[in-house]
C-alpha positions as CSV (number, residue, x, y, z in Angstrom):
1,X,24.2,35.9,-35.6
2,X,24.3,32.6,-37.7
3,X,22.8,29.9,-36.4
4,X,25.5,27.7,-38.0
5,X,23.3,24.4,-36.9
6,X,20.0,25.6,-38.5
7,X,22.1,26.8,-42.2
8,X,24.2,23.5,-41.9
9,X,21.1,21.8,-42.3
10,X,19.6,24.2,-45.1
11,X,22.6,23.3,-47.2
12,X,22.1,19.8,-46.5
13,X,18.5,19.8,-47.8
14,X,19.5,22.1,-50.9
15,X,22.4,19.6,-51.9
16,X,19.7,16.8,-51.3
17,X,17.1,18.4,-53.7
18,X,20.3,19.0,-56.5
19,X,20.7,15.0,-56.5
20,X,23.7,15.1,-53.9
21,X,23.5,12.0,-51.5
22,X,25.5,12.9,-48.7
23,X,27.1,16.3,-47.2
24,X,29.0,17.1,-44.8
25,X,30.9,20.0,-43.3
26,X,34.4,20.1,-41.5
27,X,37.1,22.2,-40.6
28,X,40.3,22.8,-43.2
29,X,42.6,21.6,-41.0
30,X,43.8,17.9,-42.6
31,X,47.6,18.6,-41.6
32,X,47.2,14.8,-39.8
33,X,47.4,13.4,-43.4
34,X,50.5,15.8,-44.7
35,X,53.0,12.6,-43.5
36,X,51.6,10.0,-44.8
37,X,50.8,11.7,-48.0
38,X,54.3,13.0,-48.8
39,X,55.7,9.4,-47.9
40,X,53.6,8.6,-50.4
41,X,55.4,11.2,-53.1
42,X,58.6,9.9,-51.5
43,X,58.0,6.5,-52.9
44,X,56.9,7.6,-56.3
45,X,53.7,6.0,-55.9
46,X,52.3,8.3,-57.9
47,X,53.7,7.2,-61.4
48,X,54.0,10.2,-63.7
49,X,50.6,11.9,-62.3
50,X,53.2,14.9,-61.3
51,X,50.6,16.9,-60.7
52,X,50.4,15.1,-57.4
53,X,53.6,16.9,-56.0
54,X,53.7,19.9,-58.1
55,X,51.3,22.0,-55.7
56,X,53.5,20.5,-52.1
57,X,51.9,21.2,-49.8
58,X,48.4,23.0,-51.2
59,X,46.9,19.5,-51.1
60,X,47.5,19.1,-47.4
61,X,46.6,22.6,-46.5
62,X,43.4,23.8,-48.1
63,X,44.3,27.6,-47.1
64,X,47.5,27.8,-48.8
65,X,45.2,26.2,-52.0
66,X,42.3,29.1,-51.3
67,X,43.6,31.6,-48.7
68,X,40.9,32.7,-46.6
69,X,39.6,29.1,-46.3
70,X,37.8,28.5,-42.9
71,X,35.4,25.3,-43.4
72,X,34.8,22.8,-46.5
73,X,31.4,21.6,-47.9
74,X,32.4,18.3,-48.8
75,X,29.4,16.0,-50.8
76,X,29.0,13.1,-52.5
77,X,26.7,11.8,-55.3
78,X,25.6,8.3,-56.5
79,X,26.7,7.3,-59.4
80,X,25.6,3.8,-60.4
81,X,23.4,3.7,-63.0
82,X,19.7,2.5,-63.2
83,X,19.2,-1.3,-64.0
84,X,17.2,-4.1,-63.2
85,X,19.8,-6.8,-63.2
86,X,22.1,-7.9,-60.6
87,X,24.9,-5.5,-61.1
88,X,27.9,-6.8,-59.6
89,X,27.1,-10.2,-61.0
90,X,26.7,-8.6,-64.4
91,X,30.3,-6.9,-63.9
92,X,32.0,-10.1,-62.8
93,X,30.5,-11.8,-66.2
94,X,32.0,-9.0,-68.3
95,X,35.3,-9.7,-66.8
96,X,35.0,-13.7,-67.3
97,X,34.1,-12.8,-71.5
98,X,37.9,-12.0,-72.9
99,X,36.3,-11.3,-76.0
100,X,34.3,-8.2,-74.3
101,X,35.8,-4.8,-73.5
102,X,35.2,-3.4,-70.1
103,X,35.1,0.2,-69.0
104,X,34.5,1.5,-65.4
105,X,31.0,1.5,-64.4
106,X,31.5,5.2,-63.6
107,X,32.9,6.6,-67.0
108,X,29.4,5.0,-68.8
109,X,27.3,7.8,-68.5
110,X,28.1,11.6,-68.5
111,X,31.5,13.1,-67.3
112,X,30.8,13.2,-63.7
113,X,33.1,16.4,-64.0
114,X,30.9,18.6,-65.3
115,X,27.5,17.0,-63.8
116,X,29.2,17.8,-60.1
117,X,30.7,21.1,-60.4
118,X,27.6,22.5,-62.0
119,X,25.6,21.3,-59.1
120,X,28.1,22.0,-56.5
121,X,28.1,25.5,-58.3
122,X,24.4,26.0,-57.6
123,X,25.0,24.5,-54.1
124,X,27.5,27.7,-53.4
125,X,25.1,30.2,-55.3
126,X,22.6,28.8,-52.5
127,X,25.0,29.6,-49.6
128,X,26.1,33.0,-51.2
129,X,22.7,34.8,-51.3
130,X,22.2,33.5,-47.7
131,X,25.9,34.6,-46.5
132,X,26.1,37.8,-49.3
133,X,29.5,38.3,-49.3
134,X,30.9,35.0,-49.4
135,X,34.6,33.7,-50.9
136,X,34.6,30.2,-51.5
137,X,35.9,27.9,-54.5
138,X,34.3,24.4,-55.9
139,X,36.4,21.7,-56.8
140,X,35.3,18.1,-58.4
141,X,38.8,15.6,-58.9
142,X,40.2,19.0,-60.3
143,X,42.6,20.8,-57.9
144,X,45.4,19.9,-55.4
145,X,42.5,18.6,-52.9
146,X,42.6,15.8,-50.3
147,X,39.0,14.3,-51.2
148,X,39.1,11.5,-49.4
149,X,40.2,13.1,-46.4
150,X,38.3,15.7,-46.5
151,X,35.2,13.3,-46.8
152,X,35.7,11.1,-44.1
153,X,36.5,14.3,-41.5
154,X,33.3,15.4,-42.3
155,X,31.8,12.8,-41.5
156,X,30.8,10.3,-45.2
157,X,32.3,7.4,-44.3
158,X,35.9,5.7,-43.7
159,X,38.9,5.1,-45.7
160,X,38.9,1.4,-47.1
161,X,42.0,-0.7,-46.9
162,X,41.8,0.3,-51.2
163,X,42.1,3.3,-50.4
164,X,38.7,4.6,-51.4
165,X,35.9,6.5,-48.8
166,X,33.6,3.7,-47.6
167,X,30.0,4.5,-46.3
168,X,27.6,2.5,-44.3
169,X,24.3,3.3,-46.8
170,X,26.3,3.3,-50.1
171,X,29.4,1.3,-50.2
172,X,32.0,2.8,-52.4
173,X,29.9,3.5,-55.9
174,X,29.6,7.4,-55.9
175,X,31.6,10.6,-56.5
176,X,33.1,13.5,-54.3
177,X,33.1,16.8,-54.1
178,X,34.1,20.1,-52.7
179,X,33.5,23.8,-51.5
180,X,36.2,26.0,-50.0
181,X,34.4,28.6,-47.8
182,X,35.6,31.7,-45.9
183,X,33.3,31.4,-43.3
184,X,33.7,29.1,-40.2
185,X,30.3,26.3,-40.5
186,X,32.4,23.9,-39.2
187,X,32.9,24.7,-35.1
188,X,31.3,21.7,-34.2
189,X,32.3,18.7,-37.0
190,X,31.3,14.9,-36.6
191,X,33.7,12.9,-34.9
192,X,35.5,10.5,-38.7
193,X,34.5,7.2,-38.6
194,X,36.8,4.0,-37.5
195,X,38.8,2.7,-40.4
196,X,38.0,-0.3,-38.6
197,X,34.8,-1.3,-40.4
198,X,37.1,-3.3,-42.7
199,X,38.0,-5.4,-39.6
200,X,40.1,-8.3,-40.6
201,X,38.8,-8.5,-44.5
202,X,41.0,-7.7,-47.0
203,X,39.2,-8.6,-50.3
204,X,39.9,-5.6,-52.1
205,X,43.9,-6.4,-51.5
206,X,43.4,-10.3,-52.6
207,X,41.7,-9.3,-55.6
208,X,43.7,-6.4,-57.1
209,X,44.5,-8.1,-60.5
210,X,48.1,-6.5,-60.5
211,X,48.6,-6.5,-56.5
212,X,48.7,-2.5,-56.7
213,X,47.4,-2.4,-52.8
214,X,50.5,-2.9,-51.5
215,X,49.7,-2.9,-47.8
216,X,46.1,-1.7,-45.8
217,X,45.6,1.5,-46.8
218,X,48.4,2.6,-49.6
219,X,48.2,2.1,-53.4
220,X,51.2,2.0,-55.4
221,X,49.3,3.7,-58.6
222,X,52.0,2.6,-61.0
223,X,50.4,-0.8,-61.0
224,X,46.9,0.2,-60.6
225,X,45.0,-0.3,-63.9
226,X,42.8,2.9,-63.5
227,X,46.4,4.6,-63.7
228,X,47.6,2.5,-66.4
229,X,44.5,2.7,-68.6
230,X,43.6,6.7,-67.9
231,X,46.9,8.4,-66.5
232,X,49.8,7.0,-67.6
233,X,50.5,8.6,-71.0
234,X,53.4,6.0,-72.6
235,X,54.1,2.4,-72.8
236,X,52.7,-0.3,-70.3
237,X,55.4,-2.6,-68.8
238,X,54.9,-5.5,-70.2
239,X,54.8,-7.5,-67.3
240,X,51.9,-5.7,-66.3
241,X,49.8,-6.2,-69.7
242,X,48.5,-10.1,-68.9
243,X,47.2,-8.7,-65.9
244,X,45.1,-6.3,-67.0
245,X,42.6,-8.7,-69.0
246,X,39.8,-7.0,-71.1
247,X,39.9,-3.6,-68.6
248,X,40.2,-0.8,-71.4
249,X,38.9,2.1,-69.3
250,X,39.8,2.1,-65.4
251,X,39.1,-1.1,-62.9
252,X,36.5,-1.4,-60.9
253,X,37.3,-5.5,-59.5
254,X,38.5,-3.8,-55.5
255,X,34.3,-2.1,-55.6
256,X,33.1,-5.0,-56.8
257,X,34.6,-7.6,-53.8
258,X,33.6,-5.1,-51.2
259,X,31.0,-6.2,-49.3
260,X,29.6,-2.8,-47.9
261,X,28.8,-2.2,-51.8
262,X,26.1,-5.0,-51.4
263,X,24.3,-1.7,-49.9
264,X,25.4,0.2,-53.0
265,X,22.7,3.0,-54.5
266,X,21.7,3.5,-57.8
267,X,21.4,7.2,-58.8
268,X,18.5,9.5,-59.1
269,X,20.2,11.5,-61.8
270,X,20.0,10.7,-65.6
271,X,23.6,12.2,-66.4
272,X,24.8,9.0,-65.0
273,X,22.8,6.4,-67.3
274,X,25.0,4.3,-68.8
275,X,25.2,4.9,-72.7
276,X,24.9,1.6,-74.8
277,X,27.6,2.2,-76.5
278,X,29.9,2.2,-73.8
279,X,28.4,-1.0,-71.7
280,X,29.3,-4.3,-72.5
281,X,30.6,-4.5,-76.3
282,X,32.9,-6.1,-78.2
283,X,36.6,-5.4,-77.8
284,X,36.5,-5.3,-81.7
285,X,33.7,-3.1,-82.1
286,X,35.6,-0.8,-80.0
287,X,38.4,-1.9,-82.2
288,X,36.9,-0.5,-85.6
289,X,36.0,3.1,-84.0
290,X,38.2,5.6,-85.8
291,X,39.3,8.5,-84.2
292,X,36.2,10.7,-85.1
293,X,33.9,7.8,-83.9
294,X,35.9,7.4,-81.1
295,X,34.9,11.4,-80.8
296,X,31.6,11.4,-81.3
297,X,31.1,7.9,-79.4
298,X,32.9,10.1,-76.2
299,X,31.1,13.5,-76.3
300,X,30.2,14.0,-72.7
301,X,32.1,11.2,-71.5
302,X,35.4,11.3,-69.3
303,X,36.7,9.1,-71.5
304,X,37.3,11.1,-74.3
305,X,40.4,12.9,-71.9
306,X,42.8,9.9,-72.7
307,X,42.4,10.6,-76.1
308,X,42.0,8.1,-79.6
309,X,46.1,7.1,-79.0
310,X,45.8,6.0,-75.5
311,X,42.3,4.1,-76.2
312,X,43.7,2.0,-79.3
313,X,47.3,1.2,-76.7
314,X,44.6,-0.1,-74.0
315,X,42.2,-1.9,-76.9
316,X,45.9,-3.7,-77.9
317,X,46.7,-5.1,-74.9
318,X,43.1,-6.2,-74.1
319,X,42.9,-7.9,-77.5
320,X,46.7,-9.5,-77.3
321,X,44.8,-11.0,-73.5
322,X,41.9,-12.1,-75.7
323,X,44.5,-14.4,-77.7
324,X,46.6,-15.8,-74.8
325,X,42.7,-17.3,-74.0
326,X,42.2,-20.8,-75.2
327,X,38.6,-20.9,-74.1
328,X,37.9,-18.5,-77.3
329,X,36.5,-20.3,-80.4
330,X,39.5,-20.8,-83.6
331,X,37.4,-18.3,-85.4
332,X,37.9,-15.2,-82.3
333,X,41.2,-15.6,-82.1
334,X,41.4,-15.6,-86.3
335,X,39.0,-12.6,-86.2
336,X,41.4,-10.8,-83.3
337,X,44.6,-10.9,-85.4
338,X,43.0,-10.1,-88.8
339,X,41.4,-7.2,-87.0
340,X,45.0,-5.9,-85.3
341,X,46.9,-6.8,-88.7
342,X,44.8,-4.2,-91.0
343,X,46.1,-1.8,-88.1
344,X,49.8,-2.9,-88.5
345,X,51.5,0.2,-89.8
346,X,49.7,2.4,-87.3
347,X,52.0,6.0,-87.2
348,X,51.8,6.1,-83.4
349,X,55.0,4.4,-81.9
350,X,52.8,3.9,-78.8
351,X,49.9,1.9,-80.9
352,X,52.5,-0.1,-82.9
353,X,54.9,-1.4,-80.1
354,X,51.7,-2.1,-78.4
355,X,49.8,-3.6,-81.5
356,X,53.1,-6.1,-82.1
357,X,53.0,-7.3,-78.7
358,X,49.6,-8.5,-79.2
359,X,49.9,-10.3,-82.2
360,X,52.7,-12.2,-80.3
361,X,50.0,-13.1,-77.9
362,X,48.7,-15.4,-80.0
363,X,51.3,-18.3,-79.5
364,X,52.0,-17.1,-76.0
365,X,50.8,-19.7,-73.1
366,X,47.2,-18.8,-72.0
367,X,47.4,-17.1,-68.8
């Protein structure tokens, strides 16, 4: 008979030796967040990402997703990178330079996509030759799968009024994912933790540049710039472009304010190193990339998924926020709209209507 205690804590050492940070093991029975969630869908909070309501009610009930499922592995991994300096000083700094284009400190380094499943994959090979035959699925951001739910049941941490899973030893900055398993490890889960560790602060709501945290606890991703800059395929309302400042590639300003990421962990693994090329340059060096540089520049990088149209729409509305800044030298602001006028008869309808809007930034009223 399985000693379901004794295995629980063979997969936890595995996972640990694979560069996972936390795991945990819980039942599949979420149906406590199926309300919520489809009030959600109700309000259309979820933009055009209709893969959000395509599957129902698969996200909400992981056996309809994976019939046969009896218990979920559900880890997480560090992701922020190496560094001797201050980070979250470094990232406010980049924010404060209009001139400088800044991508989520998580899309740096290699696409935590593959770096996850391929551990999480060795993770279930682990369990399999121990529990020969076993059915079970793995799934990193890449399924109909309540992650955050899922994490906090099993005992990583608590929801944040942002939305995002919270934990004690780490703050916010790491990934999650998950294995769907046909065998019950899961009789005796931890008890979730309060989502009262936020208490009364609400820094994360305050500091939303576009006020996309509606309330505690639910995100209208329609205003949310990781949805603008990553999901959402067409044009950016414009009154939504000032607010997005120099953020080309996702926002990370809610992880930032948090205070539990003061306790924050940088990563054992090298995927997650954040490539030079990515960290800290100039929105028009990013600017001159053509579309095989943007390519090449990419490889390996969840990045490259929005593809070259999408990244020249979000370098256009960072550089039209670049000229609405009057604390820019004469020759920036010269060197921004020479740089956007040799692109002026872009083919892309998305690029151009986006491109013309920046070049009228220039005699806009700073923000």
């Amino acid at each position: 008979m399985l000693d379901q205690t004794a295995f629980v804590e063979k997969i936890r050492a595995f996972g640990f030796s694979l560069g996972f940070s936390q795991i945990g093991i819980t039942t599949a029975d979420i149906s406590e967040a199926e309300p919520a969630f489809l009030a959600w869908l109700e309000k259309g909070f979820n933009g055009e990402m209709a893969f959000m309501s395509k599957h129902g009610t698969k996200r909400t009930r992981p056996a309809e997703l994976l019939p046969g499922t009896l218990s979920i592995v559900s880890a997480s991994m560090n992701y922020l990178p190496n560094s001797d300096e201050s980070w979250i000083d470094r990232e406010w700094e980049s924010l404060n330079q209009p001139e400088q284009g800044v991508i989520s400190v998580y899309a740096r380094g290699r696409d935590y996509h593959k770096v996850l499943r391929q551990r999480l994959q060795e993770l279930a090979n682990f369990m399999e030759r121990e529990l020969n035959p076993l059915g079970y699925r793995v799934f990193t951001d890449s399924a109909p799968v309540m992650e955050v739910e899922l994490a906090k049941k099993a005992g990583l941490g608590w929801r944040g009024k942002n939305t995002l899973l919270l934990n004690r030893d780490g703050g916010s900055m790491f990934f999650l994912g998950e294995i769907y398993l046909s065998v019950d490890l899961a009789s005796k889960p931890p008890p979730p933790e309060s989502d009262s560790h936020c208490g009364s602060c609400t820094a994360c709501i305050d500091i939303c540049p576009t006020q996309a945290i509606v309330q505690p606890y639910l995100l209208d991703a329609r205003r949310c710039i990781s949805y603008l800059t990553i999901e959402h395929p067409g044009s950016i309302d414009v009154s939504l472009r000032p607010l997005m400042g120099n953020r080309i590639y996702g926002c990370d300003d809610c992880q930032l304010i948090c205070p539990w990421n003061k306790f924050a962990k940088r990563t054992p693994l090298p995927d997650f190193d954040a490539k030079t090329h990515l960290t800290h340059q100039s929105l028009l060096t990013y600017w001159t990339w053509n579309e095989e540089q943007f390519l090449r520049h990419t490889e390996g990088s969840p990045i490259r998924r929005i593809g070259f149209e999408r990244w020249l729409r979000n370098l256009c509305i960072a550089l039209g926020n670049a000229l609405r800044d009057n604390k820019l030298s004469t020759q920036t602001h010269q060197d921004i709209r020479a740089a956007l006028s040799k692109r002026s008869s872009h083919p892309s309808p998305l690029v151009q209507e986006h491109l013309n809007w920046a070049l009228q930034q220039s005699t806009a009223t700073p923000a």
